[in-house]
SEVEX-402581 format. One line per 8 residues: their letters; for each residue x, y, z of N, C-alpha, C. Coordinates in nm, 2 decimals, padded with zeros to 4 digits. Example, Ala and Ser with C-alpha at 12.3 -4.5 7.8 and 13.67 -1.06 7.14 Angstrom:
<sites>
AS) 01.32,-00.57,00.78,01.23,-00.45,00.78,01.32,-00.33,00.78 | 01.28,-00.22,00.71,01.37,-00.11,00.71,01.29,00.00,00.79 .
</sites>
This chain:
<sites>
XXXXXXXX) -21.62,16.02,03.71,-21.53,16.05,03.82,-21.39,16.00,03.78 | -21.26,16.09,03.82,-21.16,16.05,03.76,-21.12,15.92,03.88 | -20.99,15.83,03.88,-20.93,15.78,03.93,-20.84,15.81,04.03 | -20.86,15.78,04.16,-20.80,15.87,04.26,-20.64,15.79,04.30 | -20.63,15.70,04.21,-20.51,15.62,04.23,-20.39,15.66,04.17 | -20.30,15.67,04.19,-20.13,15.64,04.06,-20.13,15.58,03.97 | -20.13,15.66,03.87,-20.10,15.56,03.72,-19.96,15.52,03.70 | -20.00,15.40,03.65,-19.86,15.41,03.55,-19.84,15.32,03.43 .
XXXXXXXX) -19.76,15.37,03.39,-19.77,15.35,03.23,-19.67,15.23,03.19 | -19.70,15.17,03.11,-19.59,15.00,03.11,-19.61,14.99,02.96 | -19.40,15.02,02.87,-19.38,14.97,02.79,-19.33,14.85,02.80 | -19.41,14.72,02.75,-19.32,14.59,02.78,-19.41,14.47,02.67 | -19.35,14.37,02.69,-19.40,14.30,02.59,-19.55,14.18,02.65 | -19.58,14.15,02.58,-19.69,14.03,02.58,-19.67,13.89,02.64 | -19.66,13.83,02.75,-19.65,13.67,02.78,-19.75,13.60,02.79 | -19.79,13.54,02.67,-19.93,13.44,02.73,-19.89,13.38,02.88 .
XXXXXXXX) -19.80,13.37,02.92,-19.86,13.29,03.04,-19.83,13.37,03.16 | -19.84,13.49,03.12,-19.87,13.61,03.25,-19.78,13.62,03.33 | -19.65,13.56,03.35,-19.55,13.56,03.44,-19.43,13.65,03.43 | -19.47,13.74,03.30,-19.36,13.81,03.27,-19.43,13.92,03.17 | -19.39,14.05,03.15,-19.44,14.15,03.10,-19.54,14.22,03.13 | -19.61,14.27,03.04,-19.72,14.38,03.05,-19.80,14.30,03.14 | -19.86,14.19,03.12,-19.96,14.12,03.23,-19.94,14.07,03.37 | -19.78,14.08,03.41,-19.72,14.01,03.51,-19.74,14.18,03.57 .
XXXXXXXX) -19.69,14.31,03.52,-19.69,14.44,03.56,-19.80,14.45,03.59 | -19.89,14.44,03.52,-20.04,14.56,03.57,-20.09,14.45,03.66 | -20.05,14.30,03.75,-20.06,14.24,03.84,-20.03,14.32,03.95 | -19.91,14.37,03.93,-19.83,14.36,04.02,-19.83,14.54,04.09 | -19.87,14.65,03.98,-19.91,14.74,03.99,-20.07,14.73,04.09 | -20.17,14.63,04.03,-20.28,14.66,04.11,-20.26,14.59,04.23 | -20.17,14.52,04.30,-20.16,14.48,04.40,-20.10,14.58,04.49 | -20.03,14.70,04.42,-19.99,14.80,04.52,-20.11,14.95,04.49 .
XXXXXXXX) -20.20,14.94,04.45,-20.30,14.98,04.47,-20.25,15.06,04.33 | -20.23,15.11,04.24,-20.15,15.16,04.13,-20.23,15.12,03.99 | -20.28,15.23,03.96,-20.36,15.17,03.81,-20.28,15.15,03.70 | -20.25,15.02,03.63,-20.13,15.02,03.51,-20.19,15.02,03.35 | -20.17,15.11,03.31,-20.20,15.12,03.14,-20.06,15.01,03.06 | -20.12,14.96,02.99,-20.02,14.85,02.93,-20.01,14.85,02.80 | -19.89,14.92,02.76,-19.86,14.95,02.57,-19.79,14.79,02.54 | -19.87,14.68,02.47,-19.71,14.66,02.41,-19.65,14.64,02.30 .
XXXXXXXX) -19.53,14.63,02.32,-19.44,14.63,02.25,-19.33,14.54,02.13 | -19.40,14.43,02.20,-19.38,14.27,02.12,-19.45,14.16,02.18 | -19.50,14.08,02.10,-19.56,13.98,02.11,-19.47,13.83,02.16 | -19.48,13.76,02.22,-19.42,13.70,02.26,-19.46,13.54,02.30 | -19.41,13.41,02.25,-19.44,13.30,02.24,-19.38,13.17,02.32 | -19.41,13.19,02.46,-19.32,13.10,02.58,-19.43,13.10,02.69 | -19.41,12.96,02.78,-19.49,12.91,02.88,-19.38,12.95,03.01 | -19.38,12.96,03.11,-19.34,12.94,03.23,-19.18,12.90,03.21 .
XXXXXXXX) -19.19,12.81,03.09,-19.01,12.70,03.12,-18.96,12.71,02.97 | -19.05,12.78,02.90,-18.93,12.79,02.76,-18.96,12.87,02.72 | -18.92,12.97,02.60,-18.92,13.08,02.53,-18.88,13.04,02.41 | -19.00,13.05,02.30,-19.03,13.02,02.18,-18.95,13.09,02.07 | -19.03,13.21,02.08,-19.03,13.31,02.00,-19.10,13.43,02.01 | -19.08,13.54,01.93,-19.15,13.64,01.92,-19.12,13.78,01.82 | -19.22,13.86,01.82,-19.25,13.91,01.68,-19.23,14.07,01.75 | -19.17,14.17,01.70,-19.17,14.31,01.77,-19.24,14.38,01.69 .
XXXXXXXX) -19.35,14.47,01.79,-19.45,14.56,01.76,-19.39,14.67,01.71 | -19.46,14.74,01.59,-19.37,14.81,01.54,-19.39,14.93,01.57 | -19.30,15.02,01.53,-19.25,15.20,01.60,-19.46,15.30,01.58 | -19.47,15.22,01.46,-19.60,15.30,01.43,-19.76,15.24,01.54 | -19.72,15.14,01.56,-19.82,15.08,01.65,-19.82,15.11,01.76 | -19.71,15.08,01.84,-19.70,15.16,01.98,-19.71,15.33,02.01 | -19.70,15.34,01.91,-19.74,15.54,01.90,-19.90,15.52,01.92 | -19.94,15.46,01.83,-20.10,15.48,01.81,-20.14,15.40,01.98 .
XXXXXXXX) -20.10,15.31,01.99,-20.15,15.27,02.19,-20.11,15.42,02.30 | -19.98,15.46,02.27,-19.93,15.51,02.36,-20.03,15.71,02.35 | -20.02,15.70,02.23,-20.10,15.89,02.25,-20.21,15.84,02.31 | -20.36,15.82,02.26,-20.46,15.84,02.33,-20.47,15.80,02.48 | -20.38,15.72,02.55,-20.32,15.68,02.68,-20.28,15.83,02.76 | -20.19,15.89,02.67,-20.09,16.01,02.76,-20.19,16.11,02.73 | -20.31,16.14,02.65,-20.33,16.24,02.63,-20.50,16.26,02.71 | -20.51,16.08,02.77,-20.61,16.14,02.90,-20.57,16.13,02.97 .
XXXXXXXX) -20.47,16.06,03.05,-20.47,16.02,03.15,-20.37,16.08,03.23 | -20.31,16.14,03.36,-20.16,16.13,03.41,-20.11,16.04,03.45 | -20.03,16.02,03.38,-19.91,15.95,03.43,-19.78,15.97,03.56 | -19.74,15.86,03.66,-19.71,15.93,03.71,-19.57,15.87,03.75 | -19.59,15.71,03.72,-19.46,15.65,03.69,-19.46,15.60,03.57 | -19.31,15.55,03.49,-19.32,15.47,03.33,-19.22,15.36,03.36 | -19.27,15.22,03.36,-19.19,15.16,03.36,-19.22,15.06,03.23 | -19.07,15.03,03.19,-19.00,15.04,03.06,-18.94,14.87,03.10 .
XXXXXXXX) -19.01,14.77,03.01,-18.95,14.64,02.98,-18.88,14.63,02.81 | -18.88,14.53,02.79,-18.84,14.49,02.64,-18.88,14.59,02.55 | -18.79,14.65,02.48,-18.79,14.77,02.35,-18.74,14.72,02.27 | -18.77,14.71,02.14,-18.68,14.66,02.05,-18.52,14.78,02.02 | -18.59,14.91,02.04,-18.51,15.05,01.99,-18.45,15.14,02.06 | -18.35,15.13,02.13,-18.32,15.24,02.25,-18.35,15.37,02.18 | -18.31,15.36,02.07,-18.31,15.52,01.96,-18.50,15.56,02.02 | -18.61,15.48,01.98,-18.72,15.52,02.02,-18.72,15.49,02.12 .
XXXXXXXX) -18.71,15.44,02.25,-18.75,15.47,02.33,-18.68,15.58,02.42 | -18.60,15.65,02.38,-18.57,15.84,02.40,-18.65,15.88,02.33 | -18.65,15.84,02.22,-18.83,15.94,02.20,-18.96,15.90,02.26 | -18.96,15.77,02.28,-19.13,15.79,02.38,-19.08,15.84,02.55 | -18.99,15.81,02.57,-18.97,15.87,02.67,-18.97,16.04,02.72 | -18.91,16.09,02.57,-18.91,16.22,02.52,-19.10,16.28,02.54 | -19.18,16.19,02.42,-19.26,16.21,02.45,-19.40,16.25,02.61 | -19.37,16.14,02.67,-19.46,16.12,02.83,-19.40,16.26,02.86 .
XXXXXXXX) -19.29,16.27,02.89,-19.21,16.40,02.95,-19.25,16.50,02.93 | -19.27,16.50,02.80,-19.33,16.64,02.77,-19.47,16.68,02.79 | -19.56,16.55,02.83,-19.69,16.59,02.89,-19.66,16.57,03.04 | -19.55,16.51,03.10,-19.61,16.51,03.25,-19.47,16.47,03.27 | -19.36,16.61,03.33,-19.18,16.61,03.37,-19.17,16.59,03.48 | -19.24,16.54,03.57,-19.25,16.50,03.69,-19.21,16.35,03.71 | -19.25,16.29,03.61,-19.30,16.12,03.56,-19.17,16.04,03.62 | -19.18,15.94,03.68,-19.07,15.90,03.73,-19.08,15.78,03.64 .
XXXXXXXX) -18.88,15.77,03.58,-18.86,15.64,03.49,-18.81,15.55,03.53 | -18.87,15.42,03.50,-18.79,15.28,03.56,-18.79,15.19,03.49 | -18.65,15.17,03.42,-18.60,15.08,03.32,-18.52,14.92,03.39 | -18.63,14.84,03.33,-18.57,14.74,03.38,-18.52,14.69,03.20 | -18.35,14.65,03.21,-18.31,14.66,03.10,-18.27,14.48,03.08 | -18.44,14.42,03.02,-18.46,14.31,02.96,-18.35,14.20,02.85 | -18.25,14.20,02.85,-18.18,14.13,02.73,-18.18,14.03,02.66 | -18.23,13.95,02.80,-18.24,13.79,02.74,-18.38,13.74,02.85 .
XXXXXXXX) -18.44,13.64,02.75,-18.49,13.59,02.83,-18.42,13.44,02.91 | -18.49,13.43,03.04,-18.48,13.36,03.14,-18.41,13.20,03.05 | -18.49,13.14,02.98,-18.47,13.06,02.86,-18.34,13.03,02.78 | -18.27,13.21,02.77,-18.18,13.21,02.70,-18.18,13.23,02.59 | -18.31,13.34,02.52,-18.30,13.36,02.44,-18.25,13.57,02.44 | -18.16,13.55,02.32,-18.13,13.71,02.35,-18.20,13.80,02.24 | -18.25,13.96,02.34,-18.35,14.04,02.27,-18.26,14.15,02.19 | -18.16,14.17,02.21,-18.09,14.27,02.14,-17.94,14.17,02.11 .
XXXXXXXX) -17.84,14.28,01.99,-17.76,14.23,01.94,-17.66,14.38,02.05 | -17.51,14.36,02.04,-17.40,14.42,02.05,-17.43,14.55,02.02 | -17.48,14.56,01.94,-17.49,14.74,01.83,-17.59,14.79,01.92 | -17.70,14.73,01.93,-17.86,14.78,01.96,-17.80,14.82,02.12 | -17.78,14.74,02.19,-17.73,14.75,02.40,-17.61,14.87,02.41 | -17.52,14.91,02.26,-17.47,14.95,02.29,-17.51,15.18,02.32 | -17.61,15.12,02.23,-17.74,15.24,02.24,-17.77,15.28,02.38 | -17.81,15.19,02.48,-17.88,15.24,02.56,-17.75,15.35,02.66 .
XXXXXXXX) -17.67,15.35,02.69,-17.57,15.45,02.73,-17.63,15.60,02.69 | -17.73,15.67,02.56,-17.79,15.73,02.53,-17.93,15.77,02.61 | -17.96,15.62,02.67,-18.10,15.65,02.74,-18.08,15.69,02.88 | -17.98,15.68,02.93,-17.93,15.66,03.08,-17.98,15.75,03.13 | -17.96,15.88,03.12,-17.98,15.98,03.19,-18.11,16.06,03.21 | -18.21,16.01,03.11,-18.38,16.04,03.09,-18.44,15.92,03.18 | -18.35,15.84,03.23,-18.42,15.75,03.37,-18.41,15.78,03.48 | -18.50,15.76,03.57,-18.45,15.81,03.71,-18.35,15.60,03.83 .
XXXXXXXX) -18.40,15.50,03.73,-18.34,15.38,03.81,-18.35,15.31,03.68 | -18.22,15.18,03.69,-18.28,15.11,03.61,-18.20,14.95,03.69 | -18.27,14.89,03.64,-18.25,14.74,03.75,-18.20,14.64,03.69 | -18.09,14.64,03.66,-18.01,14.50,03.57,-18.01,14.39,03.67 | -17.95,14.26,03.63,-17.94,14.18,03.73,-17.78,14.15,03.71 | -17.72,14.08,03.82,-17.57,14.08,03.75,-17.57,14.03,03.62 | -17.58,13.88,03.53,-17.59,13.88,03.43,-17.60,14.00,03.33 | -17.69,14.03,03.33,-17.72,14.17,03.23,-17.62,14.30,03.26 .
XXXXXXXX) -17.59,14.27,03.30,-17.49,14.41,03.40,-17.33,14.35,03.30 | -17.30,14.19,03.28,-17.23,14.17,03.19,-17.24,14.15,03.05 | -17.32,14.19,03.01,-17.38,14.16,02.89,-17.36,14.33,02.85 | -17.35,14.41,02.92,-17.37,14.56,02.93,-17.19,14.59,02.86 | -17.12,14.52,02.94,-17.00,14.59,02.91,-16.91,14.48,02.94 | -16.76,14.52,02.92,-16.60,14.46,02.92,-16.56,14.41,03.05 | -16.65,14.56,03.14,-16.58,14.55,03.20,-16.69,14.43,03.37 | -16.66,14.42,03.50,-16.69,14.36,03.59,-16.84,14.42,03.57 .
XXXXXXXX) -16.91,14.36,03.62,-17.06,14.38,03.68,-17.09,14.53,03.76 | -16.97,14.48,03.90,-16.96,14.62,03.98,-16.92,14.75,03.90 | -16.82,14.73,03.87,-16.77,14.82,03.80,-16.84,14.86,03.67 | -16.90,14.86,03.58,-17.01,14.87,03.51,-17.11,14.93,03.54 | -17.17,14.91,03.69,-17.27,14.96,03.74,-17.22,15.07,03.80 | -17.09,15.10,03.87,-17.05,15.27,03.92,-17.07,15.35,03.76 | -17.01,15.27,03.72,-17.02,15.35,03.59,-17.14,15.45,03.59 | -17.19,15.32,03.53,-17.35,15.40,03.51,-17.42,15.48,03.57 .
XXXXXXXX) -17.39,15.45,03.72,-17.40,15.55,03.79,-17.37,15.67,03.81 | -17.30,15.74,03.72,-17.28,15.89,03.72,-17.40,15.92,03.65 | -17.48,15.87,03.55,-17.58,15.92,03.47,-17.73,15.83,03.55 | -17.76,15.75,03.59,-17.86,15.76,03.71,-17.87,15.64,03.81 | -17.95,15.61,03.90,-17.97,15.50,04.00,-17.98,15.37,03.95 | -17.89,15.28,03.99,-17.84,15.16,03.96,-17.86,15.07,04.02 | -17.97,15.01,04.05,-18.03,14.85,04.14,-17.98,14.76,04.07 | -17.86,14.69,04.13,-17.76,14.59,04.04,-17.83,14.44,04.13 .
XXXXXXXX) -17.91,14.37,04.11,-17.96,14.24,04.16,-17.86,14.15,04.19 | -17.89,14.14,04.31,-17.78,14.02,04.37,-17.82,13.90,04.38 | -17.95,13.80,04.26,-17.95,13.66,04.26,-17.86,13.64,04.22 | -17.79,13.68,04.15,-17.71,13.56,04.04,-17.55,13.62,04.08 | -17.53,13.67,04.22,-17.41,13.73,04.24,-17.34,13.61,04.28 | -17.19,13.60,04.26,-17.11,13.50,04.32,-17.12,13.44,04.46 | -17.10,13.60,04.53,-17.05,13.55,04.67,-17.18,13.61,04.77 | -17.22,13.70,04.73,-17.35,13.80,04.79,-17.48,13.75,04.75 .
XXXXXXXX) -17.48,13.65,04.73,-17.64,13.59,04.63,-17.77,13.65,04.70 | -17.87,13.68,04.66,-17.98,13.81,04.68,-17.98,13.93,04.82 | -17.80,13.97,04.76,-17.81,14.12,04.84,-17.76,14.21,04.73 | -17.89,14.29,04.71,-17.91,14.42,04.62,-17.79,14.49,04.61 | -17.74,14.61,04.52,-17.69,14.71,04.56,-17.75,14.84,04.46 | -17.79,14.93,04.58,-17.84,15.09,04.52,-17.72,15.11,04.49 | -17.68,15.18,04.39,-17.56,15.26,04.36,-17.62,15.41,04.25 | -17.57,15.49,04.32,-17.56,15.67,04.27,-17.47,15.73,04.26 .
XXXXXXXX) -17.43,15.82,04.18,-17.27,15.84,04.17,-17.12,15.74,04.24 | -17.15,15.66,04.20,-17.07,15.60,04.29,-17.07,15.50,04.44 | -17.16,15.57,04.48,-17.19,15.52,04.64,-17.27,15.42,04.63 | -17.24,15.28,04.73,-17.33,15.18,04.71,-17.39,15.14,04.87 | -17.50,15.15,04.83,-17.60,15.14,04.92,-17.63,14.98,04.91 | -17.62,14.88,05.03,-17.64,14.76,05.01,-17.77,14.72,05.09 | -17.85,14.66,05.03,-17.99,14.59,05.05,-17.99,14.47,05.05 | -17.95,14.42,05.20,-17.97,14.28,05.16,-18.15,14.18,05.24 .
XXXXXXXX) -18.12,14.07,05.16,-18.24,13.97,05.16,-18.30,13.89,05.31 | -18.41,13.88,05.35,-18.47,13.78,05.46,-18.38,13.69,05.45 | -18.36,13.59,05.57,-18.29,13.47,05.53,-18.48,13.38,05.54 | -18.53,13.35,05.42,-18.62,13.28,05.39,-18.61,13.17,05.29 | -18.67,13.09,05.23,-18.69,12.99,05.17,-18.76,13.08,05.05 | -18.68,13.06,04.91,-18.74,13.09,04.82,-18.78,13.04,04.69 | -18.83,13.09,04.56,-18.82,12.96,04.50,-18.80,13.04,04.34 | -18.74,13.00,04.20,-18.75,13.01,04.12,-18.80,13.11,04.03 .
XXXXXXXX) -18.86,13.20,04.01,-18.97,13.22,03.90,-18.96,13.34,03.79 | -19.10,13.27,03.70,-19.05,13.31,03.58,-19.10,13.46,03.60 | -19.01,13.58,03.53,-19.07,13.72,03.53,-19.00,13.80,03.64 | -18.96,13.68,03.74,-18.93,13.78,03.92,-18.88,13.90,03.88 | -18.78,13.96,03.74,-18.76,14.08,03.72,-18.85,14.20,03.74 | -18.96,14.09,03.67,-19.07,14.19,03.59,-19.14,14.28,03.75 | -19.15,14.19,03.84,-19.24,14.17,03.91,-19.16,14.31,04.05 | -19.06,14.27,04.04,-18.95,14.37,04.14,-18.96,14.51,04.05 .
XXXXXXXX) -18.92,14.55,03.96,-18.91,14.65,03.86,-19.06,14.72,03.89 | -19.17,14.64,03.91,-19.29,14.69,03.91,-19.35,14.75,04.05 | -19.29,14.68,04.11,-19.31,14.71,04.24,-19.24,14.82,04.28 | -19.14,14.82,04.29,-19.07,14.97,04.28,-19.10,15.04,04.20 | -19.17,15.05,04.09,-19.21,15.16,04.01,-19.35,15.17,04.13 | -19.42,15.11,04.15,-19.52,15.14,04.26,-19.54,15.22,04.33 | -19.40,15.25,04.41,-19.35,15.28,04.52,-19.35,15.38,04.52 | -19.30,15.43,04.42,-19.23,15.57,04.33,-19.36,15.61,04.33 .
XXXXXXXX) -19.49,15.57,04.23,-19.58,15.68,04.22,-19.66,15.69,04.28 | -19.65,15.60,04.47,-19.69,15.68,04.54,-19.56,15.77,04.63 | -19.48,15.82,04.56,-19.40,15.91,04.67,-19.33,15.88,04.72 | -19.26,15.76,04.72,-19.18,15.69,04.80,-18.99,15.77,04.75 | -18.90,15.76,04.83,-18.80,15.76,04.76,-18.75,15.68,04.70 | -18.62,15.66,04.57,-18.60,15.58,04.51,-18.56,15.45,04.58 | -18.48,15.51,04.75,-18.39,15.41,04.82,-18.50,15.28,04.91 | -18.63,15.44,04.96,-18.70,15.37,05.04,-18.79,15.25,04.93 .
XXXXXXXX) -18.81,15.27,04.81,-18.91,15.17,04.69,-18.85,15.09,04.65 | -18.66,15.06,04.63,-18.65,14.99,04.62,-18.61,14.89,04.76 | -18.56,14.92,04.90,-18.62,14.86,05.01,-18.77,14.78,05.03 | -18.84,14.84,05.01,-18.96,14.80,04.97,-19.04,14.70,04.88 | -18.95,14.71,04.77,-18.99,14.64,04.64,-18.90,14.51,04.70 | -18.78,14.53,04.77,-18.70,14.39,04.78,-18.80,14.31,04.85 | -18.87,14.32,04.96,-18.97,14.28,05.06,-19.07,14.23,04.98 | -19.09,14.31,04.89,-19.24,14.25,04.83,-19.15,14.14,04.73 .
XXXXXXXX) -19.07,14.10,04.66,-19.05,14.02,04.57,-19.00,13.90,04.63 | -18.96,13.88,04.76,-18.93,13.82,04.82,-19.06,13.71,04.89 | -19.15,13.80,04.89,-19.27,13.73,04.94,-19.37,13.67,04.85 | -19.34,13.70,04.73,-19.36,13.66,04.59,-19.29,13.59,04.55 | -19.16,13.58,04.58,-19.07,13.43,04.52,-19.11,13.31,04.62 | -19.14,13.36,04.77,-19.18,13.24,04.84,-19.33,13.19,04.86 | -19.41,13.26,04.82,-19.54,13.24,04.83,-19.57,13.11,04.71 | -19.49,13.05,04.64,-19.53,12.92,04.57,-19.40,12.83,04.53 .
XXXXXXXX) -19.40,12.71,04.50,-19.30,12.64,04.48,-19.29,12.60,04.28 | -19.42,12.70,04.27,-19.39,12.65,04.13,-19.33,12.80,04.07 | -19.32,12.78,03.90,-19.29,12.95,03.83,-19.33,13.05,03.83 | -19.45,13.05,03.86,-19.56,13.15,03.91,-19.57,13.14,04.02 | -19.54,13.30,04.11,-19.58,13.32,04.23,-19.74,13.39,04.24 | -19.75,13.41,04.35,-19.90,13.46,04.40,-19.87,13.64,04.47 | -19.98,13.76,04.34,-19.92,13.85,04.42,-20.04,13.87,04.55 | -20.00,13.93,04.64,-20.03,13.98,04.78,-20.08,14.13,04.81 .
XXXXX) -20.17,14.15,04.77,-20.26,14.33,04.80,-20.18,14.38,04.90 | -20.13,14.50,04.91,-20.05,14.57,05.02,-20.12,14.66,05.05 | -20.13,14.76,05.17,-20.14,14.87,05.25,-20.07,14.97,05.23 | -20.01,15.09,05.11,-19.91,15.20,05.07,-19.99,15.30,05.21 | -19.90,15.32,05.29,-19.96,15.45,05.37,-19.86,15.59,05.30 .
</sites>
């Protein structure tokens, strides 16, 4: 009997201690009822509070995970962590698409880790300007939004916004600290946060990114998933006082 649930497909990397990547995703995926296939994509050597090191999987390995994946299963969202190659990942993205053009993409665009260790160089980030428009969102946080370009955070993100949906995270904003902004062509849609007690943790990208991809493959719109996704990550940053939050099984009607 096939699976009567939402798949979705997760390029992202390895964290032994589950708080971040492919294992923090398919958490966070089965908590919104969403079955997650997990390719990855680099291996990765960090606890909760530091980040080691790590080794990137190479272009021929992830092919061999990723075909026998796309070629039973549907896919129905793709969400996209750490890549070493924007160049390939237009082509796996090229790829999914061409078995299933419906596929909704969600790039959360990884740079550094939390640690402070950085995943791409200047040349490599300046690639992704190329992927933009084969996503349907992609979720920087301000940080990474400067790491992106010359120019402001905001302004960087209208940018990008001519070529697709822009969830610019408002932890790390100056004056607005955790109120979101959707931005599409221009227009910014502001999401702002519970006034709750919250705490720390390691992955929280991972964990938001996922959840809104959730959202998405059941149906949701991009505005209403990421609304949605805010709520869920928020109850996951408060649900523990340590790095690791606790996910929460939800009700998708």
């Amino acid at each position: 009997m096939e699976n009567t649930r939402p798949n979705a497909l997760i390029l992202a990397g390895f964290d032994p201690s589950a708080g971040a990547g492919v294992l923090s995703d398919v958490k966070t995926f089965e908590a919104h009822d969403v079955h997650g296939f997990g390719i990855c994509t680099a291996l990765t050597y960090q606890t909760g509070d530091e980040f080691i090191g790590m080794n990137w999987v190479s272009a021929d390995v992830i092919t061999a995970q990723l075909l026998p994946i796309i070629e039973r299963y549907p896919i129905h969202v793709l969400k996209i962590g750490i890549i070493e190659n924007f160049k390939l990942m237009r082509h796996w993205i090229d790829l999914i698409k061409g078995f299933y053009p419906m596929c909704k993409v969600v790039l959360d665009p990884v740079l550094s880790a939390s640690a402070g260790f950085d995943f791409h160089d200047e040349t490599t980030i300046r690639q992704l300007d190329k992927v933009l428009k084969k996503v349907d969102l992609i979720t920087p946080n301000w940080k990474e939004m400067q790491q992106l370009s010359d120019n402001g955070p905001l302004e960087e993100a209208i940018k990008i916004s001519q070529s697709t949906h822009v969830l610019l995270k408002g932890g790390h904003h100056p004056t607005e600290k955790g109120t979101d902004s959707l931005i599409y062509k221009g227009k910014i849609t502001k999401i702002e946060g519970r006034p709750m007690e919250v705490f720390e943790k390691h992955g929280s990208g991972c964990v938001l990114a996922s959840s809104i991809s959730s959202y998405l493959a059941h149906g949701k719109s991009i505005e209403e998933a990421c609304r949605l996704g805010k709520i869920y990550i928020e109850d996951y940053l408060a649900s523990d006082p340590s790095k690791f939050g606790q996910h929460h099984f939800i009700t998708i009607s």
